[in-house]
C-alpha positions in Angstrom: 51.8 143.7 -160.4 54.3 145.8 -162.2 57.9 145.0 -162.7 59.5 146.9 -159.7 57.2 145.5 -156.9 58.0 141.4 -158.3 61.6 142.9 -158.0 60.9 144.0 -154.5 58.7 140.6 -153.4 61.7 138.6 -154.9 64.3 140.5 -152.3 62.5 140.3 -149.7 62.4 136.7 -150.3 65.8 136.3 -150.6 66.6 138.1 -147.4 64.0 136.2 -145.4 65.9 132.7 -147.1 69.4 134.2 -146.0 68.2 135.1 -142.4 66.9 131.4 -142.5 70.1 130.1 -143.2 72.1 131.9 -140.9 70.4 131.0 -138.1 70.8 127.2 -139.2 73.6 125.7 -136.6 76.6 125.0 -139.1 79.4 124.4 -136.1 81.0 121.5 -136.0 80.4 121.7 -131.9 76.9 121.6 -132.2 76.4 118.5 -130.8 77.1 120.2 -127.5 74.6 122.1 -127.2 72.1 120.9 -129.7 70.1 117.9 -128.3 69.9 115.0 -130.9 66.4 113.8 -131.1 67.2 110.4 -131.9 69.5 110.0 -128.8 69.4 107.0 -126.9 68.8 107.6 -123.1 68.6 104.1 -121.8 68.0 104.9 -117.6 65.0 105.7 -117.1 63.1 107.2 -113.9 61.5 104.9 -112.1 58.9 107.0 -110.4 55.6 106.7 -111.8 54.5 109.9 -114.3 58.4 110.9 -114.7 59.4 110.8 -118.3 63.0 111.5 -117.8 65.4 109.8 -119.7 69.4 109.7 -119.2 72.4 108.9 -121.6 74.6 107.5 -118.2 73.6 106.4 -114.7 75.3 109.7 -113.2 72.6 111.6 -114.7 70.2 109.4 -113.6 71.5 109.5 -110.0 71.5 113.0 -109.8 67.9 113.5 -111.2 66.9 111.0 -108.4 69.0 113.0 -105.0 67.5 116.1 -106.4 64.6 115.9 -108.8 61.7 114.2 -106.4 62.9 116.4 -103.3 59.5 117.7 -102.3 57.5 115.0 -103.5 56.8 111.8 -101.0 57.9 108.2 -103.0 56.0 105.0 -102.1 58.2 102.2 -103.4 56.6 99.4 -105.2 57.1 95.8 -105.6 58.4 96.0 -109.1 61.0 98.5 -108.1 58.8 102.0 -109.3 58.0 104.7 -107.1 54.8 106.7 -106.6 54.3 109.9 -105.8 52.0 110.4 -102.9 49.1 112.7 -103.1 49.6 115.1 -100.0 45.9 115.9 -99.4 45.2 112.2 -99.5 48.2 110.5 -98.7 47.5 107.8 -101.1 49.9 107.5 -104.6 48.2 109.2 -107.2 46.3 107.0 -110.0 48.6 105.4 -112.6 48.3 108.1 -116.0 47.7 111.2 -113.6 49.8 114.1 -115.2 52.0 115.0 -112.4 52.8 118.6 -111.9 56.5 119.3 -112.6 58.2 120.9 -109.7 61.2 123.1 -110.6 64.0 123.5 -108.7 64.0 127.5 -109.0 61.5 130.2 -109.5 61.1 132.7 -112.8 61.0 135.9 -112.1 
């Protein structure tokens, strides 16, 4: 390669590194809106298949009055819930991947 199209690979670089960087959350803020992966969400769901996790009991609450609304919950005797398979009316197997209802529709 000749000396003008290194020149030109080498800014391109540069501007690809600097578009990187801005789009890198500096704010000091950010941990408003930027989830930390290591964050400790000690209340757990207790229906069988739901991996949601909560930072307080509020949230928790809240994910349980609304979050299992059209689903049927068979309590258990160590205090989980199952969800009950409509068709059959018996809770779906233990390790069944749940479909995840949402509480509004894309359009």
């Amino acid at each position: 390669m000749d000396d003008i199209q290194m020149d030109e690979l080498e800014d391109i670089d540069e501007m690809e590194e600097e578009e990187e960087n801005e789009m890198c959350i500096d704010d000091p803020a950010r941990h408003l809106y930027v989830a930390d992966q290591d964050e400790y969400k000690p209340f757990k769901c207790p229906v069988i298949g739901c991996d949601k996790t909560y930072k307080n009991q509020n949230g928790l609450k809240y994910h349980r009055l609304h979050g299992h609304q059209n689903q049927t919950l068979h309590l258990n005797d160590d205090g989980t819930y199952s969800v009950i398979d409509p068709l059959s009316n018996e809770p779906y197997p233990e390790g069944v991947e749940l479909e995840k209802d949402k509480p509004y529709r894309c359009e």
